[in-house]
C-alpha positions in Angstrom: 16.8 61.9 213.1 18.9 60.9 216.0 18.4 63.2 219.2 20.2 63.0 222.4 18.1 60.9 225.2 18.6 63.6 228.0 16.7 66.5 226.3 13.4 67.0 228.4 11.5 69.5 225.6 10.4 69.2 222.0 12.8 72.5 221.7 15.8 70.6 223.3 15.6 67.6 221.3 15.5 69.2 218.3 18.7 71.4 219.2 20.5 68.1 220.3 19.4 66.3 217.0 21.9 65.0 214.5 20.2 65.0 211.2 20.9 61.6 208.7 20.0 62.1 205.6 20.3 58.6 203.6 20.0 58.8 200.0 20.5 55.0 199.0 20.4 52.3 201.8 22.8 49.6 201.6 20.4 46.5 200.0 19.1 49.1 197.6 23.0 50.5 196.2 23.2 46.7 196.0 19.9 45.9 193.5 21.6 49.5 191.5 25.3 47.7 191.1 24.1 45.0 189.7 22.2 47.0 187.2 25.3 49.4 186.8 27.4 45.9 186.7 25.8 45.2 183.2 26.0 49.0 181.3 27.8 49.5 178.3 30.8 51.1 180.3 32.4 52.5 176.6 29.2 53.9 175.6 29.0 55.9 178.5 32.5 57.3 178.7 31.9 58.3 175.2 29.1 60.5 176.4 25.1 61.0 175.5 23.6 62.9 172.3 24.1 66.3 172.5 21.7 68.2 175.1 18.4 69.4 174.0 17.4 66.2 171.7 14.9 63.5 172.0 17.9 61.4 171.2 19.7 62.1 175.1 16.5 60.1 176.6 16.5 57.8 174.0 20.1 56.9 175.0 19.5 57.1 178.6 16.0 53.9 178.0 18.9 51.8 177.4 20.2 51.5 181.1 16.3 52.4 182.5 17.4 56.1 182.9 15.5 59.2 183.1 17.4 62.4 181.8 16.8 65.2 184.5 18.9 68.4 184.4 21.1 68.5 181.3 23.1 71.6 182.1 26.2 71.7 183.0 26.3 67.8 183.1 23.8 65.2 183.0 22.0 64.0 185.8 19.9 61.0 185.6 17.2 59.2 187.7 17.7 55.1 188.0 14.8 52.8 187.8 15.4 52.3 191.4 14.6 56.2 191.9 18.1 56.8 192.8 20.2 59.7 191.2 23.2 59.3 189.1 25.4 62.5 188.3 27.4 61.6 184.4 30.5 64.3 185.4 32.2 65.4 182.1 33.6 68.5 183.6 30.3 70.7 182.1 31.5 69.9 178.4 29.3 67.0 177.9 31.8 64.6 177.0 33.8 62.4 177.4 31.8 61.2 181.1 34.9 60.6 183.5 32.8 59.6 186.3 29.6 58.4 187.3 28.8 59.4 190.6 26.0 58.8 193.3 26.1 60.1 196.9 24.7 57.5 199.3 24.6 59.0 202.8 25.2 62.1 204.8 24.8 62.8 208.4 25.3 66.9 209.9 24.8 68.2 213.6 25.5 71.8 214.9 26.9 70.5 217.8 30.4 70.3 218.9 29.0 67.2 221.7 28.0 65.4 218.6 31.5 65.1 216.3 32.4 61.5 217.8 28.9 60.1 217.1 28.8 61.6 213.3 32.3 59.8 212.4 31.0 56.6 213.9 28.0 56.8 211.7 30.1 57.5 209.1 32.1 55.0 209.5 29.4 52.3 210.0 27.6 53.5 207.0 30.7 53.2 205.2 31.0 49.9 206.0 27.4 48.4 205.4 27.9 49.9 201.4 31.3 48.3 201.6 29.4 45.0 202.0 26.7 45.2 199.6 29.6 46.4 197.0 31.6 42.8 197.8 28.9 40.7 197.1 28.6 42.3 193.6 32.1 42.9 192.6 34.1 41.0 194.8 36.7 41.8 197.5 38.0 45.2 196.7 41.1 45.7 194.9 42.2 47.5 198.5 41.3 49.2 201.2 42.5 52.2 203.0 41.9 54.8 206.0 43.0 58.6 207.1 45.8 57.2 208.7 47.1 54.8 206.4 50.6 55.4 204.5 50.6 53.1 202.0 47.9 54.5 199.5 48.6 52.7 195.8 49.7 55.3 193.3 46.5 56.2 191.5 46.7 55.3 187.8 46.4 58.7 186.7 46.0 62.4 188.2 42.7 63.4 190.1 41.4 59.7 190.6 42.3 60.2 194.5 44.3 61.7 196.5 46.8 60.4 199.6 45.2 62.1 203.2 48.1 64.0 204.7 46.9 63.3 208.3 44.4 60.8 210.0 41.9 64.0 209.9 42.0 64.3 206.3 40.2 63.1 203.3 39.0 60.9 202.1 38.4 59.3 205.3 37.7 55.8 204.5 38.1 54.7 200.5 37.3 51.2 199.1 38.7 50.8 195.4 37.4 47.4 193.2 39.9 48.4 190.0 37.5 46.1 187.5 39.7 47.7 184.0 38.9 45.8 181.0 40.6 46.0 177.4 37.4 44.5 176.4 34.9 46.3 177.9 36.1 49.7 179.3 35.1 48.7 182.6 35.4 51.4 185.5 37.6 52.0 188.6 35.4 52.3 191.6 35.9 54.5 194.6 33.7 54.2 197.5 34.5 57.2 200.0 33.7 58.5 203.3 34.2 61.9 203.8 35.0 64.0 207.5 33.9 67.9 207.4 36.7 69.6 208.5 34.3 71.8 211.1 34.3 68.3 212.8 38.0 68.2 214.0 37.6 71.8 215.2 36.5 72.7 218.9 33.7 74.9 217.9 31.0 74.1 215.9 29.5 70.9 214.6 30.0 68.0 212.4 29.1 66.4 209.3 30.2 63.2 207.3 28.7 61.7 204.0 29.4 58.6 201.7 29.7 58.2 197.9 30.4 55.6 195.4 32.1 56.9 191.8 32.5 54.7 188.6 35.4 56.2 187.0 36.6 56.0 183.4 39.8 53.2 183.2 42.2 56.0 181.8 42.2 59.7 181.4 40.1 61.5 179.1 40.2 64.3 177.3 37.9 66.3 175.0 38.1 65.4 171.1 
């Protein structure tokens, strides 16, 4: 909790608070890369056992994985303690994505939308260094404002901002393909709320990291 160093009562700071909410901190998204560096990356595009078997946990001990929800799509717990969401658009497979959001910051005031994006931002930037040292400088790097975003190599993988307000915000990309190996594209992304460029109301900004499949897939 961050709150503003002028309130005078318990009641005031809490009004003037902006809540950050971190879900993975930089040195520990950097001990679950390397453990993500070393998956079987064909494996899990292919998908796990069909829900509702003692096989989908069995498949999920390989990579020290516990199977939580399996509706919709399968969400997993690291052996870090960290969650991991296997997206496969709610048919199970093929996974297109693994995902895991990192940080997120909110505030209900409109004094408060500077600060939020600078936390964002600086966030952003401490993953950004913890994902160098395991992959390597990132294939590119690119901001709201840029104009020059690489065509993505197929539909959906990102999109171009149309403004220096839009989304995402910051993105990182380490394109690590493999005809060997399957290995993923990786996005790293801060996102801007778009209450946050408004006058009213307050502001909120988060950070995620997504392993994505190397090419499109489709159901089989």
């Amino acid at each position: 909790m961050i709150m503003d160093a002028s309130c005078d009562t318990e009641e005031e700071c809490e009004y003037f608070m902006i809540e950050e909410i971190v879900h993975i901190t930089p040195e520990l998204l950097r001990t679950e890369l390397e453990d993500l560096r070393n998956v079987d990356w064909t494996s899990i595009w292919s998908g796990p056992p069909h829900p509702g078997t003692p096989d989908v946990q069995r498949w999920c001990d390989r990579y020290g994985w516990k199977a939580l929800t399996t509706e919709f799509d399968l969400d997993v717990q690291t052996r870090h303690g960290n969650k991991l969401d296997l997206q496969s658009n709610g048919f199970w497979h093929p996974v297109v994505s693994v995902v895991a959001d990192l940080w997120r910051a909110i505030s209900a005031l409109p004094e408060t939308k500077e600060e939020v994006v600078s936390l964002g931002v600086a966030s952003w930037e401490n993953y950004l260094a913890q994902g160098t040292g395991v992959f390597g400088e990132p294939s590119w790097l690119r901001h709201s404002g840029s104009k020059d975003y690489p065509r993505a190599p197929y539909d959906g993988l990102w999109s171009r901002p149309r403004s220096s307000q839009d989304n995402p915000y910051r993105l990182a990309c380490w394109d690590l393909r493999n005809p060997y190996d399957d290995s993923p594209i990786i996005l790293l992304e801060q996102s801007v709320s778009l209450r946050t460029w408004q006058a009213a109301g307050g502001a909120g900004s988060s950070a995620r990291i997504s392993f994505n499949a190397p090419r499109k897939l489709t159901r089989g």
